[in-house]
C-alpha positions, 0 to 999 in steps of 0.5 A: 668496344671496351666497357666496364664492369664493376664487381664488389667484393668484401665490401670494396669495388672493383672495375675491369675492362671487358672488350667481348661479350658484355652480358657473358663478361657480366654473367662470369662476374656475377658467378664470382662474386656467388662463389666468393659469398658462399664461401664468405658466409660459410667462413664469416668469423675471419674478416683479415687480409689473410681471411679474404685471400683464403676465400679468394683461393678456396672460391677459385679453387670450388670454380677449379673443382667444378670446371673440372667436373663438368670437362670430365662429364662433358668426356665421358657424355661425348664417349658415350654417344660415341659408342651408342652411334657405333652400335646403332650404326653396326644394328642398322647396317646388319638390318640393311644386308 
């Protein structure tokens, strides 16, 4: 079932149809728009058209950034446990002989 959600930024309203999970598609916008007033409040002298597609792009790119971050931690967690289980299985088999 589709339902709406309403986003506001810089001032103006914007509606998106959500099809799936209503609180996650909630909880997605709401980052966004964090991440849009963080930036806006850290550039709040510039207030132009051209203004606002530069925090659009500079929040999509810390969203990039972070998403990344959190990929590369998520690899490097699930190499670690790889080699802990590898080793932990090498001590119980050498203490089972």
């Amino acid at each position: 079932m589709e339902e709406l959600i309403t986003i506001t930024l810089f001032g103006k309203p914007y509606n998106f149809k959500v099809e799936s999970d209503i609180l996650k598609a909630r909880e997605v916008a709401d980052f966004l728009v964090e991440e849009v007033s963080k930036v806006e409040s850290q550039q709040a002298h510039k207030s132009s058209e051209v203004a606002k597609v530069a925090i659009l792009i500079s929040a999509a790119l810390n969203i990039a950034n972070e998403h990344i971050e959190l990929r590369k931690n998520h690899t490097d967690l699930l190499k670690n446990i790889s080699e802990k289980s590898t080793s932990l299985i090498r001590v119980l088999d050498a203490h089972m002989q």
